[in-house]
BABA-490519 format. One record per residue: x, y, z of N, C-alpha, C in turn. Coordinates in steps of 0.02 Angstrom, whole numbers, plus 50000, padded with zeros to 5 digits. Last residue first. Example, Ala and Ser with C-alpha at 12.3 -4.5 7.8 and 13.67 -1.06 7.14 Angstrom:
// BABA-490519
neast_nnorth_nup_caeast_canorth_caup_ceast_cnorth_cup
50642_49888_50354_50684_49947_50357_50645_50002_50394
50660_49716_50390_50615_49775_50390_50660_49835_50390
// end
This chain:
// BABA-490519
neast_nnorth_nup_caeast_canorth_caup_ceast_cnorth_cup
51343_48068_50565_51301_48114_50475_51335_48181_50493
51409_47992_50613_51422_47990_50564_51378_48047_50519
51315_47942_50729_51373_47990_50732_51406_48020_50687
51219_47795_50657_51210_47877_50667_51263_47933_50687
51276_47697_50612_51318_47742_50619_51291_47812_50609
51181_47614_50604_51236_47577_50627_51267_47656_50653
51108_47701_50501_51081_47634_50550_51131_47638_50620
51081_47825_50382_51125_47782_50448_51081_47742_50471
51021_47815_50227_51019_47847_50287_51066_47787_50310
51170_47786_50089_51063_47772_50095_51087_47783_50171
51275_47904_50025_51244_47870_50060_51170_47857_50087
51276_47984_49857_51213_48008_49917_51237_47936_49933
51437_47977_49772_51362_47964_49793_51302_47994_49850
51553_48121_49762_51490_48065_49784_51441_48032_49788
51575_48198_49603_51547_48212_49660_51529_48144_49697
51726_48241_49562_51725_48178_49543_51663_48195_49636
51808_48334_49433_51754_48343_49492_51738_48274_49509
51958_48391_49365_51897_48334_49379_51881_48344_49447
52048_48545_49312_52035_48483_49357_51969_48436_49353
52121_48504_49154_52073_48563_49198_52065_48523_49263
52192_48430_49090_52196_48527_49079_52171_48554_49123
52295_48329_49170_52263_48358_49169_52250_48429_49129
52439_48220_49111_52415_48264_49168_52348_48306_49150
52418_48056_49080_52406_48139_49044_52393_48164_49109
52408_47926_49095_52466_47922_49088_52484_48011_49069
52288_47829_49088_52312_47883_49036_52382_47897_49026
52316_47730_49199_52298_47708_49113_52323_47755_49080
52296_47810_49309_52330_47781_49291_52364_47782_49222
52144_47881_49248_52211_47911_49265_52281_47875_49262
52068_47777_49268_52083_47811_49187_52143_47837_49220
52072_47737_49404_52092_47681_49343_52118_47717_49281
52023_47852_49464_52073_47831_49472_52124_47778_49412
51872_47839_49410_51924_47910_49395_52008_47913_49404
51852_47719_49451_51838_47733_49371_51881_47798_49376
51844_47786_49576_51894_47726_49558_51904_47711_49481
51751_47858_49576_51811_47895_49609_51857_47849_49594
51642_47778_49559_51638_47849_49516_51714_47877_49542
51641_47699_49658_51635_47668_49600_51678_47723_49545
51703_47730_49833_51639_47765_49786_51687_47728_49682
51794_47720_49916_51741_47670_49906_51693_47675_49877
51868_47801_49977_51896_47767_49927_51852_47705_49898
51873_47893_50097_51875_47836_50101_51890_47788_50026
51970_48046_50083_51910_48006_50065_51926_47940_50058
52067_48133_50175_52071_48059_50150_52010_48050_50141
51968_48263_50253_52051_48229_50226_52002_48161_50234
51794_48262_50172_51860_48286_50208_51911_48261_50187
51663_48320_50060_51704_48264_50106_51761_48318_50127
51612_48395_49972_51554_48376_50022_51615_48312_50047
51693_48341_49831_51653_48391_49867_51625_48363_49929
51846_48321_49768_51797_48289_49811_51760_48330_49848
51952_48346_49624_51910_48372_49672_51851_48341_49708
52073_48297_49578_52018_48267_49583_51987_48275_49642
52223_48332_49476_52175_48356_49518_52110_48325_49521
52409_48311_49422_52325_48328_49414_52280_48325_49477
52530_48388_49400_52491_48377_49448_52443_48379_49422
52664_48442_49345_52622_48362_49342_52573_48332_49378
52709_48553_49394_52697_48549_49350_52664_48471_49316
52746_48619_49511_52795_48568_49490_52797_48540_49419
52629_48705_49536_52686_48739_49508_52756_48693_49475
52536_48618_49633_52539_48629_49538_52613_48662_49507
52586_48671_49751_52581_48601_49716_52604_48604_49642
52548_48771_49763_52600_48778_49760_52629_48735_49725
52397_48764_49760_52429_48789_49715_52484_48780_49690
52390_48674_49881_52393_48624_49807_52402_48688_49761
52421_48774_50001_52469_48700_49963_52458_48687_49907
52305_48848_49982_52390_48876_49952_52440_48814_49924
52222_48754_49999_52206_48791_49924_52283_48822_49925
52237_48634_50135_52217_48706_50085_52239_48720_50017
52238_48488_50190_52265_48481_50121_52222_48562_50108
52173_48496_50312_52253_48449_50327_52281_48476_50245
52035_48495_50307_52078_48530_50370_52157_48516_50344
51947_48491_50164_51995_48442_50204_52010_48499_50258
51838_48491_50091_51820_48513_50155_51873_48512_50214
51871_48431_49979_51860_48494_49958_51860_48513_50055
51984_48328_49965_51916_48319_49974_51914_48411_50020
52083_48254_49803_52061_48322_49848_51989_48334_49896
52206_48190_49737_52121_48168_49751_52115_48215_49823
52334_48210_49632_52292_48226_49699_52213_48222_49691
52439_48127_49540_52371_48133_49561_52358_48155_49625
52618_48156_49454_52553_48146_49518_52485_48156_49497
52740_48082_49349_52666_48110_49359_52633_48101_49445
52896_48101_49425_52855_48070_49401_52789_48112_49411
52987_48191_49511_52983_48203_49434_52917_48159_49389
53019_48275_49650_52952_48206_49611_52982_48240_49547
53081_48373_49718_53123_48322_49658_53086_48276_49649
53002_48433_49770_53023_48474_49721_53092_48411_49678
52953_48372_49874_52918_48382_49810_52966_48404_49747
53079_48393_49968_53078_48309_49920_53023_48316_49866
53062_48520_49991_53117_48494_49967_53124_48417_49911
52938_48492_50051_52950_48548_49998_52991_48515_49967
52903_48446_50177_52937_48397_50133_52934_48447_50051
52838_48460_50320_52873_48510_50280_52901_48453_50223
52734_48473_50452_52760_48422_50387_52783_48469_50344
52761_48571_50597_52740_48551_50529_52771_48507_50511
52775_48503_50750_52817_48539_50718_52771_48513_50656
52712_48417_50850_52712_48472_50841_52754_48517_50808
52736_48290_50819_52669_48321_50765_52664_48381_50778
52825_48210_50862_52852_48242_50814_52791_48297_50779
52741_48169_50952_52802_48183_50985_52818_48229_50935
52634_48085_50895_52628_48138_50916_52692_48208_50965
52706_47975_50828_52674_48044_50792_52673_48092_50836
52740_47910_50958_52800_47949_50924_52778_47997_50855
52618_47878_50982_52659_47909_51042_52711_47952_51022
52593_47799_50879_52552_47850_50883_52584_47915_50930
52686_47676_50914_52679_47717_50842_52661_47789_50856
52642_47652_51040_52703_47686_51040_52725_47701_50963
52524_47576_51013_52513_47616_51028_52577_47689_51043
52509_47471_50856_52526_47464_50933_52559_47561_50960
52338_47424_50824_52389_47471_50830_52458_47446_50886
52218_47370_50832_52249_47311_50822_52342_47357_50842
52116_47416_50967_52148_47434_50910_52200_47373_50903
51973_47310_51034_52031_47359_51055_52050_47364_50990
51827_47269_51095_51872_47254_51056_51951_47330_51061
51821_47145_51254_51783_47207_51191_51861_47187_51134
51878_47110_51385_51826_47097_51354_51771_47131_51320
52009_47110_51422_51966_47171_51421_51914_47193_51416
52065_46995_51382_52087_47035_51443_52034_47082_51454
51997_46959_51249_51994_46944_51305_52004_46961_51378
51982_47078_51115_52038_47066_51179_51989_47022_51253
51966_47073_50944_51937_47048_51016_51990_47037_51087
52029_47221_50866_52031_47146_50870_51995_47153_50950
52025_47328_50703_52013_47295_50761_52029_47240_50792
52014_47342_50593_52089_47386_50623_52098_47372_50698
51924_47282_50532_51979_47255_50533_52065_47293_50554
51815_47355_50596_51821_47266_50617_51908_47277_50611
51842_47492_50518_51835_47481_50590_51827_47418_50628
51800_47437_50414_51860_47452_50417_51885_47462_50485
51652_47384_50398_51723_47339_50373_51774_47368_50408
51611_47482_50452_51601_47423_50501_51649_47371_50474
51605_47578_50355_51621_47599_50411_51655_47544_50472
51550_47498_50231_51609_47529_50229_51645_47538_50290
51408_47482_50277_51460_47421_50273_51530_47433_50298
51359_47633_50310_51379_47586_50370_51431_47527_50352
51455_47715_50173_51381_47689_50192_51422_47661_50258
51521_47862_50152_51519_47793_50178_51474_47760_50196
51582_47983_50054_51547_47919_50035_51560_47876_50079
51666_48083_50173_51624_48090_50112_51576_48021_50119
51729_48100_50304_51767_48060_50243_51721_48056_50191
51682_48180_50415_51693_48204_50352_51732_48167_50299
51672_48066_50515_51608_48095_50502_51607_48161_50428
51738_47974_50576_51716_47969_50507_51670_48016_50474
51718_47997_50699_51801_47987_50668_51777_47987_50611
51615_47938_50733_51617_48018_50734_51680_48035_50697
51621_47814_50710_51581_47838_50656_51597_47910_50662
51691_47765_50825_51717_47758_50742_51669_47790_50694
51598_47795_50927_51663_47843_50924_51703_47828_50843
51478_47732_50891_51468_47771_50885_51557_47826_50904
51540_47602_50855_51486_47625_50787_51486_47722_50807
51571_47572_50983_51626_47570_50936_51570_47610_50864
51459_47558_51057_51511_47603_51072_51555_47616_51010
51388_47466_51022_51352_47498_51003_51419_47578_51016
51442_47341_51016_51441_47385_50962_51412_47420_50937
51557_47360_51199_51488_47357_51152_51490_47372_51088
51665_47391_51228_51640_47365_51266_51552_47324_51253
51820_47457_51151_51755_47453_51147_51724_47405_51187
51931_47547_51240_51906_47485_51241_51838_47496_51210
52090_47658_51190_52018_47628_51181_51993_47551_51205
52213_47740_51224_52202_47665_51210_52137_47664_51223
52268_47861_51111_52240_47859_51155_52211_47764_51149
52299_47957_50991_52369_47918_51038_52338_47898_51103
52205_48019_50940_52197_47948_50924_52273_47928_50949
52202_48134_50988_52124_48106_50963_52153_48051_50965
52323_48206_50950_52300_48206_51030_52245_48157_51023
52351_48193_50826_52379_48180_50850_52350_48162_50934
52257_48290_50791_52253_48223_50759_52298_48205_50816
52317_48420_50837_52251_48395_50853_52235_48323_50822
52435_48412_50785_52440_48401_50818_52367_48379_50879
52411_48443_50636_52424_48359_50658_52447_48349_50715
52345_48551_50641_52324_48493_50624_52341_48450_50632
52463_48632_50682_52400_48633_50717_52352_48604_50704
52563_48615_50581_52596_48578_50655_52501_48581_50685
52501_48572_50441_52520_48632_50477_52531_48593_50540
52572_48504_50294_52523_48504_50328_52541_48541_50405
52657_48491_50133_52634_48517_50201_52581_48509_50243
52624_48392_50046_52708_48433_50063_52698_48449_50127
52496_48312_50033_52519_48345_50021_52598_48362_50039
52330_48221_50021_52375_48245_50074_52425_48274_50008
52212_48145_49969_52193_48216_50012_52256_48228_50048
52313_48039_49916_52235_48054_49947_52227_48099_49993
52396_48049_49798_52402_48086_49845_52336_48083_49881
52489_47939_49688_52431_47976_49692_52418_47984_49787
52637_47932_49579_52604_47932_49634_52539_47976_49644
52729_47833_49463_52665_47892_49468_52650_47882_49549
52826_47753_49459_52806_47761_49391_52759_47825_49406
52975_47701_49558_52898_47741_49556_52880_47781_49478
53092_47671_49547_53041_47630_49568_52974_47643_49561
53175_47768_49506_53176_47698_49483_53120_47663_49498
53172_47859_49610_53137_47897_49540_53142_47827_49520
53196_47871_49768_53198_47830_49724_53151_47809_49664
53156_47993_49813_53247_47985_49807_53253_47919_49757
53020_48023_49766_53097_48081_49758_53172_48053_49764
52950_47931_49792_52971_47953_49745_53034_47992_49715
52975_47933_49945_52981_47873_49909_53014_47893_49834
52930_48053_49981_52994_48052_49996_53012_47991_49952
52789_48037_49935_52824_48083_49901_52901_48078_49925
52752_47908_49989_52744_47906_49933_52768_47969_49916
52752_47965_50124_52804_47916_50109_52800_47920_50037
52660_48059_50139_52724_48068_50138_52752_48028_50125
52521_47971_50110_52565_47994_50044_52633_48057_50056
52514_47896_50238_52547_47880_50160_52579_47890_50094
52472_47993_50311_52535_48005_50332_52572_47944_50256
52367_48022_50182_52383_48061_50248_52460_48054_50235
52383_47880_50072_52336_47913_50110_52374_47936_50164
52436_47872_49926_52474_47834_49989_52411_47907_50018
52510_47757_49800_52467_47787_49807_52455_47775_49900
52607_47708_49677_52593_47714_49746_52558_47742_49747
52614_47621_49534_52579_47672_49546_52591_47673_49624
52751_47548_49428_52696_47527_49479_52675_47618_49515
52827_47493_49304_52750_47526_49315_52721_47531_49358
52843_47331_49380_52868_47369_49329_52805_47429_49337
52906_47225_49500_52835_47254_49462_52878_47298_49433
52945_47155_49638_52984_47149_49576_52943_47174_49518
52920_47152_49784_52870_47117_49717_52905_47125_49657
53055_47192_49825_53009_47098_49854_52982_47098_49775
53043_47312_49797_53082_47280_49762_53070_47212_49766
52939_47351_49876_52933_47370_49815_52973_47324_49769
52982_47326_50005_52909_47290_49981_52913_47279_49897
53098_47416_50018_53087_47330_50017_53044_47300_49989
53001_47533_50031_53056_47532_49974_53078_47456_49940
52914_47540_50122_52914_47548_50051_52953_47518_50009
53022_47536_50234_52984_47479_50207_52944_47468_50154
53078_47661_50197_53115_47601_50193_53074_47532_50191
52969_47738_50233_53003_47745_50171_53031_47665_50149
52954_47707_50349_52884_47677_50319_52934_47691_50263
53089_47745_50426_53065_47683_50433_52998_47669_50392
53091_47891_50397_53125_47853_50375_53116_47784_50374
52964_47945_50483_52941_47932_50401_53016_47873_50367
52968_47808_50648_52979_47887_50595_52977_47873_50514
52980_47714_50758_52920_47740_50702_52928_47799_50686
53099_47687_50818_53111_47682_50762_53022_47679_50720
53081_47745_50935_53143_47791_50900_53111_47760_50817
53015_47652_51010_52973_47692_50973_53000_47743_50934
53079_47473_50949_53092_47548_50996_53037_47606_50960
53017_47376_50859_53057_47368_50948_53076_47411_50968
52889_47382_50805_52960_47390_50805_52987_47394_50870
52773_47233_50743_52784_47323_50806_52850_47308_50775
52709_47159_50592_52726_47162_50678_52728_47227_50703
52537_47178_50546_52598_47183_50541_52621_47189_50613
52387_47204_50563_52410_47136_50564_52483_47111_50579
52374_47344_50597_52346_47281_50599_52378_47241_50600
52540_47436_50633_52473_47419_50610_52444_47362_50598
52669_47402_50653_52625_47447_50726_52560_47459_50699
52732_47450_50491_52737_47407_50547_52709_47444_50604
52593_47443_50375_52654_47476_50391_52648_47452_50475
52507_47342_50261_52514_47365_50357_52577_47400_50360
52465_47362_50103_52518_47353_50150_52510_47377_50207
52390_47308_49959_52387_47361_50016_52432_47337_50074
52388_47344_49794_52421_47287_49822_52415_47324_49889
52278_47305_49647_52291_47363_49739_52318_47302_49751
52268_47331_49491_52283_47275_49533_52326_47303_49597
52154_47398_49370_52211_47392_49438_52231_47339_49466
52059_47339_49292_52083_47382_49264_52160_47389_49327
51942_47226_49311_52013_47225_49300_52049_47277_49309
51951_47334_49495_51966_47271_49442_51907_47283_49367
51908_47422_49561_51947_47451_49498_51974_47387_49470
51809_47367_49676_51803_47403_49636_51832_47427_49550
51926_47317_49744_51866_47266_49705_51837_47310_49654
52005_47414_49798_52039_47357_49731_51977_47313_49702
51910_47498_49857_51953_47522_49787_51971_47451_49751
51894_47397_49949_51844_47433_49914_51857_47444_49849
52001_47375_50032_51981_47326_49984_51911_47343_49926
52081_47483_50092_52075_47496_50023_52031_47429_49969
52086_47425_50233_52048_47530_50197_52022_47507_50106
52154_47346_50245_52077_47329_50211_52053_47393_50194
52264_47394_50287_52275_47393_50205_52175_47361_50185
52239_47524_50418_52262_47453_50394_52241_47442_50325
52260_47679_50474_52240_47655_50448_52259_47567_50431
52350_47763_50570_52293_47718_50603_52263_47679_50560
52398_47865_50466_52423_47860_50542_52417_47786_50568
52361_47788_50312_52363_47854_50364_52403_47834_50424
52429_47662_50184_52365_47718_50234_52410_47746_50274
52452_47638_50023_52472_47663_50087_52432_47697_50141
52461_47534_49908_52418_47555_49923_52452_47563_50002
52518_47519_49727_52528_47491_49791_52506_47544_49852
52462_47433_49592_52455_47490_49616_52466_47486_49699
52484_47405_49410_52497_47363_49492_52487_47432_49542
52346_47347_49314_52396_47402_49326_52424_47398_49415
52258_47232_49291_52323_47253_49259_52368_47293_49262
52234_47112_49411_52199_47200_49389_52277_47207_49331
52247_47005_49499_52183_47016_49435_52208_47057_49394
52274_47027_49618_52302_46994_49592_52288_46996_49520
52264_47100_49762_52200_47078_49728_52213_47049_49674
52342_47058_49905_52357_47079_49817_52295_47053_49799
52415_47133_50074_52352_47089_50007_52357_47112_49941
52529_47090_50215_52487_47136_50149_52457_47093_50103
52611_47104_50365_52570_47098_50305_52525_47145_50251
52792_47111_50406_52735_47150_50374_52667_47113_50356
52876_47052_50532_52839_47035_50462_52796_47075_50462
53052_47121_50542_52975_47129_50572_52920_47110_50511
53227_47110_50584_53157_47082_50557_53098_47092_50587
53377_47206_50628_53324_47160_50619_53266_47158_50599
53547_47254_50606_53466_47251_50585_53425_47190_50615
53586_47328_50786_53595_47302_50713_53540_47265_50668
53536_47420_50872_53599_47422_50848_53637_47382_50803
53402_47449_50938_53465_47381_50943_53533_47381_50927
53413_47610_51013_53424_47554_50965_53453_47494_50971
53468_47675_51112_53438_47657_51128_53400_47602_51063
53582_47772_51033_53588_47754_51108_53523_47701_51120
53555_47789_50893_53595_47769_50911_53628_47737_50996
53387_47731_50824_53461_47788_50873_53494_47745_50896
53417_47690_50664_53390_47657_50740_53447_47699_50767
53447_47667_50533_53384_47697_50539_53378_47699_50621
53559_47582_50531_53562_47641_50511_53508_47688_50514
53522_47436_50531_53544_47496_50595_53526_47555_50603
53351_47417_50440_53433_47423_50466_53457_47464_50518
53246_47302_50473_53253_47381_50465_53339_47392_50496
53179_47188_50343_53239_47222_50383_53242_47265_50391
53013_47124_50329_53050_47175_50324_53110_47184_50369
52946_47013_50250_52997_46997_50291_53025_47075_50297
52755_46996_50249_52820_46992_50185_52880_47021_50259
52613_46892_50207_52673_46915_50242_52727_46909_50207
52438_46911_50183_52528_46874_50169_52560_46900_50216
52262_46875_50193_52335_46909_50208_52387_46881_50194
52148_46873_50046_52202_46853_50098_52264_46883_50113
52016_46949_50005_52114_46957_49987_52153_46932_50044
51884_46845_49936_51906_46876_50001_51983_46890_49973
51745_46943_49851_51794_46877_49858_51840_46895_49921
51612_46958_49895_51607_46912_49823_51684_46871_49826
51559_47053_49973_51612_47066_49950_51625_47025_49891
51440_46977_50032_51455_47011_49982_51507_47035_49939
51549_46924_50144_51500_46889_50086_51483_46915_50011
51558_47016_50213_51604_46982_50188_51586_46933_50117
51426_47050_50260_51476_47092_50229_51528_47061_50180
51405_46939_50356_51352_46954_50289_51404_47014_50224
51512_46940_50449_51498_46892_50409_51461_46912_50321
51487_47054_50495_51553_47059_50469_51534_47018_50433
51348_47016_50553_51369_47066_50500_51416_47072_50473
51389_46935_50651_51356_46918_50576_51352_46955_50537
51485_46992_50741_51523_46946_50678_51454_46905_50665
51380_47063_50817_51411_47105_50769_51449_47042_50721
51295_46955_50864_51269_47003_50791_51333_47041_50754
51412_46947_50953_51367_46891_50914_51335_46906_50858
51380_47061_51022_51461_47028_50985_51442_46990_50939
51238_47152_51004_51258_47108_51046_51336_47088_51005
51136_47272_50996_51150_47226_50975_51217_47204_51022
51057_47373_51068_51040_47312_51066_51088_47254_51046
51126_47491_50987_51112_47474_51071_51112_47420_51105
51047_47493_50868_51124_47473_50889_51126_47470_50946
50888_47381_50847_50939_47466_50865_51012_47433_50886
50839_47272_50744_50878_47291_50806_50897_47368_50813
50741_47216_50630_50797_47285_50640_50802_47309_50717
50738_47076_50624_50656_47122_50670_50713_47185_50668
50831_46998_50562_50838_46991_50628_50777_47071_50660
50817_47050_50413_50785_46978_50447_50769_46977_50507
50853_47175_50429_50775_47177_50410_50750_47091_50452
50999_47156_50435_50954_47212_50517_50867_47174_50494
51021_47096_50342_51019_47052_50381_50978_47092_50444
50990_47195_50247_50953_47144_50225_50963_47086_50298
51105_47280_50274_51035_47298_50284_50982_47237_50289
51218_47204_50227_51211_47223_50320_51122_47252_50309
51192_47203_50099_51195_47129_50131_51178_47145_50203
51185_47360_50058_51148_47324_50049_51136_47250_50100
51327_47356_50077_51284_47388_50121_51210_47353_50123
51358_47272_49988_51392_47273_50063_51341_47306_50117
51358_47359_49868_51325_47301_49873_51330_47279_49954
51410_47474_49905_51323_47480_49893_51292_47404_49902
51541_47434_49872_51513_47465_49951_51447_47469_49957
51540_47389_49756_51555_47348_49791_51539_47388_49870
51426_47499_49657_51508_47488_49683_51480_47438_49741
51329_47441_49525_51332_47486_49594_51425_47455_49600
51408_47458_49351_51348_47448_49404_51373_47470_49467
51574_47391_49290_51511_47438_49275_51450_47416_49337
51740_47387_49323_51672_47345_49323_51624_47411_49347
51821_47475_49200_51809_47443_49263_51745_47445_49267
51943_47441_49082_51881_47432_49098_51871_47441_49164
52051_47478_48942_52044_47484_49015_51970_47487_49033
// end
């Protein structure tokens, strides 16, 4: 098991957006203009070295998941998309947060090649993927179930989930009822529980429709949103925030790619805790928790309690928050062995950040 040695694929990225501020006389963000901003996406992209094209995969969401008064009332179809870095030897299928889209993770999969192979998925009412036709039907039962399809679509053996925030509830309800499918799950900064008074302040922050109008606006409300995810240089920030993005003519800026009656129905349900005790307590497969020491959403009682299941290992993230971005070299090498090993832990792993080189783009961010 190898993974590619030298800077991480976010250093290099960063690097390309710096080298283009230096050509163009370093603009202040203020200054810059739509036009600059897709050269930077551009220069970014570039670096990146390769691109993961989107797919699409066919999801049925059955009746049986859809209220009963206001549901269609029999199944139908919503195309998902998603990316396979294709390479990597260990298949690893990749879940984001509330708001998140599957480029979150193109970092990690460039990064942990060979050794992984990130497969990342839009859950439906995210980027690229379609909406659901009632807001009854964005609940954990509906990302489970599209889990579940995806899983069996690709037909993989060994396969790792790995599921950020509101991801890695699915990746623990996933696991628990369907022990066949899931070889290991890894937990980015989330957990069993999380308290109704955290995800109901999440909740209020981002069930809200945004226009960016400038990039100098979007750098600075996406960067404050970012401001405890640990390791992010600007590339990182401006990749992930492009591609959760899109250009709205109507409005003329950019807007969330989201569709906004997802978020409507988090926050409906966010005032009551995440409670999923029950479904921890039937993971039987190995876990990983990747822990960012500063989190609001993942305390020291949970992951005790955690441990008590007994297959839990641990990868402490200092100086970050919930969900570390996943773009640090040193945290993907820590991810890859883990896999690979296949050993729960004696002790926990420290796994510290890089030092990001200063802000540009994303002063809000320090």
């Amino acid at each position: 098991m190898i993974v590619s040695a030298g800077k991480s694929v976010a250093m290099h990225a960063d690097h390309a957006l710096r080298e283009w501020l230096v050509r163009n006389g370093f603009p202040q963000p203020q200054d810059l203009e739509w036009k600059d901003y897709e050269e930077l996406i551009s220069a970014i992209e570039e670096a990146l070295g390769r691109k993961l094209p989107a797919q699409r995969f066919c999801y049925e969401h059955p009746a049986v998941l859809q209220d009963s008064e206001v549901g269609v009332g029999k199944p139908y179809r919503v195309n998902l998309a998603w990316f396979d870095s294709e390479a990597g030897e260990r298949p690893l299928v990749a879940v984001g947060g509330l708001t998140n889209v599957s480029q979150r993770f193109d970092f990690l999969a460039l990064d942990a090649l060979p050794a992984l192979r990130v497969i990342g998925l839009d859950l439906a009412g995210r980027g690229r993927s379609g909406w659901m036709a009632e807001i009854s039907d964005y609940q954990l039962a509906t990302y489970v179930e599209q889990i579940r399809q995806f899983m069996e679509f690709l037909n993989l053996d060994d396969v790792t989930v790995l599921g950020s925030s509101l991801g890695g509830a699915v990746a623990i309800r996933l696991a628990s009822r369907y022990p066949d499918l899931v070889a290991r799950i890894i937990l980015n900064d989330t957990g069993p529980f999380i308290p109704a008074s955290r995800r109901s302040r999440r909740a209020r922050a981002v069930a809200r429709h945004y226009v960016f109008d400038s990039p100098a606006e979007m750098f600075r409300r996406t960067g404050a949103a970012a401001k405890y995810t640990g390791f992010r240089p600007d590339a990182v920030l401006l990749h992930n925030s492009h591609h959760k993005t899109r250009w709205s003519s109507e409005e003329n800026g950019r807007v969330y790619r989201h569709d906004l009656r997802a978020l409507m129905a988090y926050r409906a349900e966010a005032t009551s805790d995440l409670d999923l005790w029950s479904d921890w307590n039937r993971v039987a497969c190995p876990v990983l928790l990747v822990h960012g020491l500063l989190s609001d959403a993942t305390d020291e009682g949970t992951v005790a309690k955690m441990r008590r299941q007994g297959k839990v290992s641990v990868i402490r993230v200092p100086d970050t928050g919930h969900t570390p971005l996943l773009c640090d070299l040193g945290l993907a090498t820590e991810i890859a062995k883990w896999v690979h090993g296949d050993r729960t832990y004696e002790n926990d792993h420290v796994c510290r950040p890089p030092s990001s080189s200063s802000r540009i783009l994303y002063a809000a961010a320090h």
